[in-house]
Each structure stands twice: as structure tokens, then as C-alpha cells.
C-alpha positions, 0 to 999 in steps of 0.5 A, a space after each residue: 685227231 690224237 696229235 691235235 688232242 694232245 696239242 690242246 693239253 701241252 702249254 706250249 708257251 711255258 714249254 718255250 719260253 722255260 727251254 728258251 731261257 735255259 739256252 739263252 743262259 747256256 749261249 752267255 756263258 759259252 760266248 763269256 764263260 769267267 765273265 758269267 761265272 764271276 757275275 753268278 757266284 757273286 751274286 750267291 754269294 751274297 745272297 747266300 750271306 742274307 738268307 742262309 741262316 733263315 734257310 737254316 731255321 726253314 729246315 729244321 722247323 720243316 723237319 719238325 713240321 713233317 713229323 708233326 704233320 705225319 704222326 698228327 690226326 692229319 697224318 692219317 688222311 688217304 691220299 686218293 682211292 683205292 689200294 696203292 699202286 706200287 710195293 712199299 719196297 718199289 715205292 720207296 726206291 723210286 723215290 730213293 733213285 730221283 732224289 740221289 742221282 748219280 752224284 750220290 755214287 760219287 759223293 758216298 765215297 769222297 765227300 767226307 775227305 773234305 770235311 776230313 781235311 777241312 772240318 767245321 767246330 773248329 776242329 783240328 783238320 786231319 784229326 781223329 775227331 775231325 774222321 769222326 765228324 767226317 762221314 756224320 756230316 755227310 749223313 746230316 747233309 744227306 739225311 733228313 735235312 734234304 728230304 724235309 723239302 721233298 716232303 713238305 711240297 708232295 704233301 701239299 700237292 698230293 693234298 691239293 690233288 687227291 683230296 681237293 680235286 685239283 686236275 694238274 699234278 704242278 705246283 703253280 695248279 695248287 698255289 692259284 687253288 690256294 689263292 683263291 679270287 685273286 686277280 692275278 693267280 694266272 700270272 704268277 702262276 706262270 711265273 712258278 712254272 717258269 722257275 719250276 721249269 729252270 730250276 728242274 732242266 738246269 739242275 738235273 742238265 749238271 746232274 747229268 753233266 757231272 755223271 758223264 765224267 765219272 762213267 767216262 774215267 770207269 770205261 777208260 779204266 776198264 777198256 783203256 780207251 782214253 777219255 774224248 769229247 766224243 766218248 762223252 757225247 756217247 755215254 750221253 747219248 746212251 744215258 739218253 735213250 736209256 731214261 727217253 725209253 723208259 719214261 715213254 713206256 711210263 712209270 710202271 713199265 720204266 720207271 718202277 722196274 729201272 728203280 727195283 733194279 738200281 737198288 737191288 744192284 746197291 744193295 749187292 754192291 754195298 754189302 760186297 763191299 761191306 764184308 770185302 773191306 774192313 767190315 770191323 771198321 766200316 760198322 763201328 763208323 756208321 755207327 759211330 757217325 749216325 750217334 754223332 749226328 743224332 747228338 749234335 743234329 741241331 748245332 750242326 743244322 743252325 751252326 753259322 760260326 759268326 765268329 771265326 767264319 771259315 766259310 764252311 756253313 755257306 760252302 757246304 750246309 747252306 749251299 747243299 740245303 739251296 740245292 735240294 731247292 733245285 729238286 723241290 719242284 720235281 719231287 713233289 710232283 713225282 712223288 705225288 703221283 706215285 703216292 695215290 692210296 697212301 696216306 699222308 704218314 706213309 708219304 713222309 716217312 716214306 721220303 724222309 725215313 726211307 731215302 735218309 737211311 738208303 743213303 746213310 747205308 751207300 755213303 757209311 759203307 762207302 765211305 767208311 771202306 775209303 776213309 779206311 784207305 785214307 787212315 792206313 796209308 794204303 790212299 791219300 783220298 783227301 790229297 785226291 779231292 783236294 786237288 780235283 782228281 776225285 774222278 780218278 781217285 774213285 776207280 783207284 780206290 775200288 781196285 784195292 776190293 777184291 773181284 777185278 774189273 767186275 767191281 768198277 763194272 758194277 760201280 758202272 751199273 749204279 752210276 747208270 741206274 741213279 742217273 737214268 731214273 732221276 731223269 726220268 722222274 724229273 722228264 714226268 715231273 717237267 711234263 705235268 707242268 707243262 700240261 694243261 689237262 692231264 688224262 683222266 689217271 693224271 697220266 701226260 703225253 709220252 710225247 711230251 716226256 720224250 721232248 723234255 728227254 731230249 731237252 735235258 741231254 741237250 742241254 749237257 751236251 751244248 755246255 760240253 760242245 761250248 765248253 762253258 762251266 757246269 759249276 755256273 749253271 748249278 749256281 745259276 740253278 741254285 740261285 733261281 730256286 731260292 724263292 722257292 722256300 717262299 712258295 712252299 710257306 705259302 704253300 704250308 699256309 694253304 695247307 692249314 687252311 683246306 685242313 680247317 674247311 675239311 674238318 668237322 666242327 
């Protein structure tokens, strides 16, 4: 009777037809992978062309609109009854753990050796100013700009859910309520759940396909066991049943736990890193990076260089700006959940304030201590990164911390965290939106989370068997979940709307 009961709740049709198109993707670039690789990044690329400056603009009056929303009368709406669930500390590091992902590991440490070697404004590439802009660019790129999407979607849903009674946690349940009447809600309701679904299971398949090599370079650097197909297939496998197993026990149990831990471990392993390196110049760079992008915030968010037109404003901000499109659907979703008896203030600035500064401290400290390897000759990060051994520049740049084989091992632990607890939510979020009828405390089928864990190792697993090219399917990705700046508009729109109906005249 409980196996057909949760039969009922899954939308099985959505479920296949959304692992369905992910696959068949998967198979065409595997049977024709420059073929498809060509198609798909011309194809972004002029569709980048046509609308990345209004993306721009979107951001940044997003970014105004959240601070607005939040310290306006409407930022003191409760979200649901009752007192919240989880710590402020918990709270905040679960969302920090779903948005960062493993990648921020790699990407705290090298990512401003290409803006050193290939910087924006026109500045002399290897330059003092040029390091100066470097590690303030990655704090832009990872700062507010990226969490105003998180931030406007979980608002409304979270709004729609705690306040307008609606009894499904996804996206396309609250854009038919806004819809009202209309004829054909259903329809393109389903349609949103598809992109929702792709955008989510393909975006977080790379994640996870981009973290296995650099945890196969630190165990190869740690065990001297060389690097195989087979050593990746088991570092997925373990990743796997580590996020499987604590999405089936549930976010209290799993999720909360496994993100207290990955941060605590961060925290440690920034601050060793901060007084074990050259702490003068670590803080005097952060500090440095964090006025930088304080003064030239809104040239650095609009800036299109129309004139000279290098490239990089589509390559880095636009591209990076499209990509947390990818994460949109699955943070709201998740960050709704956990926000029950919080207000709409604290859920903003939570997601804005809070993972904006958890990552300018990971990527100021990291890449501070390797910029300072670069500027005194002891590590040619930018030659590394440039020629696509950033994998293996991570570890060579660890060795020169003190503390030995302990330091890669840590660095190991994190890269683990991150990646585990972003699938997770992202398992949560892909099974509330393919759930009709949720329980009464919003809560899914741990069955159907554990289908959607199993789908999301799949997927890296058959791209890496197939040899196909995780870059097509990010792209792809990318690309799909552009229509999502439309979605969240409209969602804004309905918004304002249930704001005016709840408001006492």
C-alpha cells in the first residue's frame, strides 16, 4: 500500500521524458562529439552576443531588487510558523555548500591567474594592476552578482509556498498560481519542469564530472597510484553513495550535518592556510580586492568593451552570470525548504551576505597564498592554467604549505564536502519537482531522491565511458536555462501582485 501511495505522488512522465532528453544528449555527443560540440557553442555564442548585455542589466537591477525587497515593509513578512528549524550558522552553510560545489575549491585558487594573464579594462596583462584586478574580479564573479538569481527565485516560491498555501515546493507550481485562469498554465507548466530538470541534472552531472579529476590528481599525489578510467569511475561511485546516503536519511539527518562539517573543515583549512603562508600579503590583497570591487562594482557588472571587444565580458562575466542560471531552479527550491519561520530579510541576506562572503574568504585566502607563489617566482600558476594543467598546478601549489601529505588530504576532505552536499540539494530539489503531492511537512519520497542520486552519478559516469566532452553538456546546460531570466521576471511580476491582494488597504 506505501509503494503504490508513493506512486501516486511521483510525476512519472516529467521524471522520464527530463532523464530521457538528458541521455539522448549524452548519446550525440558521444556517437559525433566535435560535431556536437561545434553546433552547441555556436550556437552560445551568438545567443550570448544578443542577450548578454540585457543579462547584465538583469543582474544588477536584481541585485537592487533584493536589497530592496529585503529591507523594504515586505522584508519582514515570516515565511511559515513557527521558529526556524535549523541554526543560522547551519543555515547559512547549507545554503553556502549547494551553491559553491567543488569547483569553488579548484576555482579559489587559480581562477585569477587568467584574469592575471588575460585581464579586462584594457590593462597590461602581468602587471601590478593587472594582480590587483585579478583576485577583485573573482570576488565580483562570485560574490552577489551570482546569488541575486538564488535570491529573487527562493523568495518567490518560498512566498508562494508559506504564504500563498501552494502544496509543491518547484517552480513551475507557482508560476501556474500566478497564472491564474489561464488556459494553458498546465502545459507550460510541464515545460518549466522539463528545463528545470535539464538545467539541474546536466548542470550538476559536470559538477560532478569536473570534481573527479581533481580528487583523482590528489589521490595519485597522495598514494602514487596513477590516474585510470577505473579510478574515476570509483571516486564517483564513493561521491555517489556518500550524497545517495545522506539525501535518503533527509536534510536534518544528511544534509545539515554533512554541511556543519564542510565548513567547519573550510574554515580550518583557510585559516592554516592564511597564518601558514604569507598572512602580510594575503590580508593586504583581500582587502585590497574587496575596495577594488566595492568602487568599480557597476563598471565591472555592465562592462561589454564594444570598442576593442577581446572577448572577455562574454567568456568570463556573461558566461559565468548564464551558469548560475543553471543552479536558479535547484536553490530556490532548496533554499525554500530550509527557510521555514524565517523572514524574507533574513532569507536574502542569508543567500547574498552569507555565501558572498564564505567565498571571498576560500577564494581572497587561497588565491592570495598562490598569487603570492606566482609574484615571487616560487610557481608559474598563470603558464599552469593557461595550458590546462590547473589540475596538477593545485597539488604543486599546496606542497609548497607546510604540514605534508596532510594538507592535500584536507584539501581532499572539502573537495568532497562541497561536491556531496551540492548533490544532495540538488537530489531534493529534482525530487520535489517531480512530485505531485508532497507530505504534509513538504517533505519527498526518500525513494525518489535516491533515483535522482543515481541519475546524476549516471550521467558523468556515461560521458566519461563514452568520452564525450563535459564542456558541450555545460554549454548545452547553459544555454537551456536562459529562458530562465524570463521565468524569474514573470515570477518578480506575480510577486507584486500576491504583495498588493495581501496588503490592507
Amino acid at each position: 500500500m506505501e509503494t503504490e501511495k508513493n506512486k501516486m505522488k511521483v510525476d512519472w512522465p516529467i521524471t522520464i521524458i527530463s532523464i530521457t532528453c538528458v541521455f539522448l544528449f549524452v548519446i550525440f555527443m558521444s556517437v559525433n562529439p566535435e560535431y556536437a560540440t561545434d553546433i552547441i557553442s555556436k550556437i552560445f555564442s551568438v545567443t550570448t552576443s544578443i542577450i548578454g548585455p540585457f543579462l547584465l542589466w538583469f543582474i544588477l537591477l536584481g541585485l537592487l531588487l533584493c536589497f530592496y525587497l529585503a529591507f523594504s515593509k515586505y522584508g519582514k513578512i515570516k515565511l511559515g510558523e513557527g521558529k526556524p528549524k535549523y541554526s543560522l550558522f547551519s543555515y547559512v552553510a547549507m545554503m553556502m555548500c549547494a551553491a559553491l560545489a567543488s569547483a569553488s575549491m579548484y576555482y579559489s585558487i587559480v581562477e585569477w591567474a587568467y584574469y592575471y594573464a588575460e585581464p579586462t579594462f584594457r590593462i597590461q596583462p602581468y602587471s601590478a594592476e593587472a594582480a590587483e584586478y585579478a583576485t577583485a574580479y573573482t570576488f565580483f564573479h562570485w560574490g552577489f552578482s551570482v546569488q541575486v538569481v538564488f535570491a529573487l527565485t527562493a523568495v518567490v516560491v518560498a512566498y508562494g509556498v508559506y504564504i500563498k498555501k501552494i502544496p509543491n515546493i518547484k517552480i513551475s507550481a507557482v508560476c501556474e498560481s500566478i497564472m491564474g485562469d489561464f488556459r494553458y498554465k498546465k502545459a507550460i507548466g510541464k515545460v518549466i519542469d522539463v528545463i528545470c530538470i535539464f538545467c539541474t541534472v546536466g548542470g550538476l552531472g559536470v559538477s560532478l564530472g569536473l570534481g573527479v579529476p581533481l580528487f583523482a590528481n590528489g589521490i595519485t599525489r597522495i598514494t602514487g597510484i596513477k590516474e585510470s578510467f577505473g579510478m574515476d569511475v570509483v571516486i564517483i561511485l564513493v561521491i555517489s553513495c556518500l550524497f545517495s546516503l545522506s539525501s535518503y536519511v533527509g536534510i536534518e539527518k544528511g544534509m545539515r550535518k554533512m554541511s556543519d562539517y564542510t565548513v567547519y573543515i573550510a574554515i580550518a583549512f583557510i585559516t592554516f592556510v592564511l597564518f601558514a603562508g604569507p598572512t602580510r600579503f594575503i590580508i593586504k590583497q583581500f582587502t585590497n580586492s574587496i575596495g577594488i570591487m566595492v568602487t568599480d562594482y557597476v563598471r565591472m557588472s555592465l562592462w561589454t568593451d564594444p570598442v576593442q571587444a577581446n572577448g572577455f565580458p562574454e567568456g568570463w562575466t556573461m558566461f559565468l552570470f548564464a551558469f548560475a542560471l543553471n543552479y536558479a531552479a535547484m536553490m530556490g527550491v532548496f533554499i525554500t525548504k530550509i527557510s521555514k519561520g524565517r523572514t524574507i530579510r533574513e532569507m536574502i541576506l542569508s543567500c547574498i551576505l552569507g555565501i558572498s562572503v564564505g567565498s571571498w574568504l576560500i577564494f581572497g585566502i587561497n588565491g592570495g597564498f598562490a598569487m603570492n607563489a606566482q609574484l615571487t617566482n616560487q610557481y608559474d600558476v598563470a603558464d599552469a592554467v593557461l595550458n590546462a594543467t590547473g589540475q596538477k598546478a593545485i597539488y604543486d601549489i599546496l606542497d609548497l604549505l607546510p604540514g605534508g601529505i596532510l594538507v592535500p588530504i584536507f584539501f581532499l576532505v572539502l573537495v568532497l564536502g562541497f561536491l556531496a552536499t551540492s548533490l544532495d540539494s540538488a537530489a531534493f530539489s529534482l525530487s520535489a519537482t517531480t512530485t505531485r503531492k508532497p507530505d504534509a511537512s513538504g517533505n519527498t519520497s526518500p525513494l525518489l531522491r535516491l533515483l535522482w542520486c543515481i541519475v546524476l552519478a549516471a550521467i558523468p559516469l556515461t560521458i566519461m565511458f563514452t568520452g564525450a566532452p563535459f564542456r558541450t553538456l555545460q554549454t548545452l546546460c547553459i544555454f537551456v536555462s536562459i529562458p530562465f531570466v524570463v521565468i524569474i521576471i514573470f515570477m518578480i511580476i506575480g510577486l507584486f501582485k500576491w504583495f498588493k491582494q495581501d496588503t490592507p488597504t
